[in-house]
N, C-alpha and C positions, 0 to 999 in steps of 0.2 A: 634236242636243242631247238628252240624259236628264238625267230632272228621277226625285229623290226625295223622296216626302212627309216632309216634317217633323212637320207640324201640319196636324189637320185642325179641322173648327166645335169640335168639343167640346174640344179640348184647347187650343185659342185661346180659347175661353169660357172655361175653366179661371183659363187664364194674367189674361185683364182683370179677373176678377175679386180676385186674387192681387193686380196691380200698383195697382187701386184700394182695395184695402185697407193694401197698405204706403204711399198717400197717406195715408188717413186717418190712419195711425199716428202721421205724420210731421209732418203738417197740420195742427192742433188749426180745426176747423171750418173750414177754407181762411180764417179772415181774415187778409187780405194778401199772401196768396197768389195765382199766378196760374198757368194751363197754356195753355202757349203751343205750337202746333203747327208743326213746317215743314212750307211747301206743297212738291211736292202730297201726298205719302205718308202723312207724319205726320198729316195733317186728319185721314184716316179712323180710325186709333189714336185722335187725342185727342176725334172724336164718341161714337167708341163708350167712354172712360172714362169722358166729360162725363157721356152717357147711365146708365151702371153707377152713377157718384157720386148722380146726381138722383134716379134712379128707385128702384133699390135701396135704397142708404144714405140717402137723404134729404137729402144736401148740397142746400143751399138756396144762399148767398151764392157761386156758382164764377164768377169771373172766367175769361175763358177769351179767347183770341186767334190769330191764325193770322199767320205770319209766312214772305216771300219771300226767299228768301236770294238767288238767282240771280247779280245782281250784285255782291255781296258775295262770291260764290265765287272762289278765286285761277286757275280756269280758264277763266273765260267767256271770254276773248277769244279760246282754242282750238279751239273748234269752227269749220267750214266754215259754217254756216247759222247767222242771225241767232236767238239764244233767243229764247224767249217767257218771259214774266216771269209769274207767279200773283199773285196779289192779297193785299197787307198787310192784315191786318183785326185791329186793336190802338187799340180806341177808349179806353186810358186809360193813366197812366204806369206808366212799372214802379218809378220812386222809392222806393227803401226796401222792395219787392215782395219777398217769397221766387217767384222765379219757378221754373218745372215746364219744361225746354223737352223735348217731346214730337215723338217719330221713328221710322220703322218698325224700320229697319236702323243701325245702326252699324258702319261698312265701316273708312276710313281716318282718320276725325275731319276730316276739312276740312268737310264741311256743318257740323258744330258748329262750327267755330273761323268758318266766316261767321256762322253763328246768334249767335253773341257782339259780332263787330264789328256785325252788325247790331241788333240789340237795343238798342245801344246809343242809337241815334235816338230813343228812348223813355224814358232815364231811367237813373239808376245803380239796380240792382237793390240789396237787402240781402244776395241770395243768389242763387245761379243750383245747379238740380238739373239730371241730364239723365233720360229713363225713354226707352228703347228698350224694343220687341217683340222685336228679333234683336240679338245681340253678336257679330260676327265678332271675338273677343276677340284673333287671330295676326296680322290684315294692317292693323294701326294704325301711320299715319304721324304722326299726332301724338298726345303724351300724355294721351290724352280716353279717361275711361271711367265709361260709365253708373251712377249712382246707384240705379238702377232699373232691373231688366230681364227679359224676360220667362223667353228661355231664349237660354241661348249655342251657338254653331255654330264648330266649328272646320273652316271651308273652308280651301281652298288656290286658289290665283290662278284658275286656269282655269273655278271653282266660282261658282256668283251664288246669291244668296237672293231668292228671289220670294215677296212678300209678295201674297196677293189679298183683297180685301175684297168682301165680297157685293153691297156695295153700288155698286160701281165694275167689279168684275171676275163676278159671277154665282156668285163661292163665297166661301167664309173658309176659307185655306189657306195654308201657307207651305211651299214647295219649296226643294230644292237641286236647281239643276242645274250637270249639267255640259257643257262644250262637250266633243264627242266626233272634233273635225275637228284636235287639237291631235295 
């Protein structure tokens, strides 16, 4: 497998920084507002905005959430080996909420279209946003596309985007690779 740099620290600092200001834009002080992360990927995107919003910009009031989709997705019962589920952590309703749902990649839109059926456990939102890091903007099976994004990637099937987080993976980087056995 060959893998091509996309992004490396600085030009992913770049970009959160970019995608936490087009919140503020949008956001008038986050009231009622909420950013909601899918597990597991999304967490690390939505700590390091959370962190950018706080410390940076001075957002005080950010509701913030992490959301499982697992079972929610239209393919769990496809795998040979039982999933392991990540942990729901959305300690308030999203009723009436402009919610932020937060994601590393957007590949074919089914995590989103689970992230919708599931969310729903929580409340009718007023608004639903999406923010991705990566837009595979060519291999979308359903009609989802980010409100927010960091930078788009025109892969092709055999192609994956690796997102790594420093704090999970030892760097902040995002690859293209390819499989080379095709």
């Amino acid at each position: 497998m060959s893998q091509k740099l996309l992004l490396d620290a600085a030009a992913l600092d770049i970009i959160l920084h970019r995608l936490a200001c087009q919140l503020i834009e949008n956001h008038d002080l986050f009231e009622n507002t909420a950013l909601i992360g899918l597990q597991p990927r999304g967490s690390f995107l939505l700590q390091r905005l959370t962190d950018i919003l706080r410390k940076t910009y001075k957002i005080k009031n950010l509701e913030t959430g992490l959301l499982d989709i697992t079972f929610y997705r239209d393919d769990f019962r496809r795998n040979e080996e039982p999933l392991k589920a990540n942990s729901t952590e959305i300690n308030f309703l999203v009723e009436n909420k402009r919610v932020v749902i937060v994601d590393d990649v957007l590949y074919t839109g089914r995590s989103i279209r689970a992230a919708l059926t599931a969310l729903q456990s929580f409340g009718r939102p007023k608004t639903i946003e999406l923010l991705t890091l990566i837009d595979r903007r060519f291999s979308r099976h359903l009609p989802i596309q980010p409100d927010y994004n960091g930078r788009q990637v025109d892969a092709i099937n055999n192609q994956k985007v690796k997102v790594l987080w420093k704090e999970n993976d030892g760097e902040d980087a995002v690859y293209l690779l390819k499989n080379t056995d095709s």
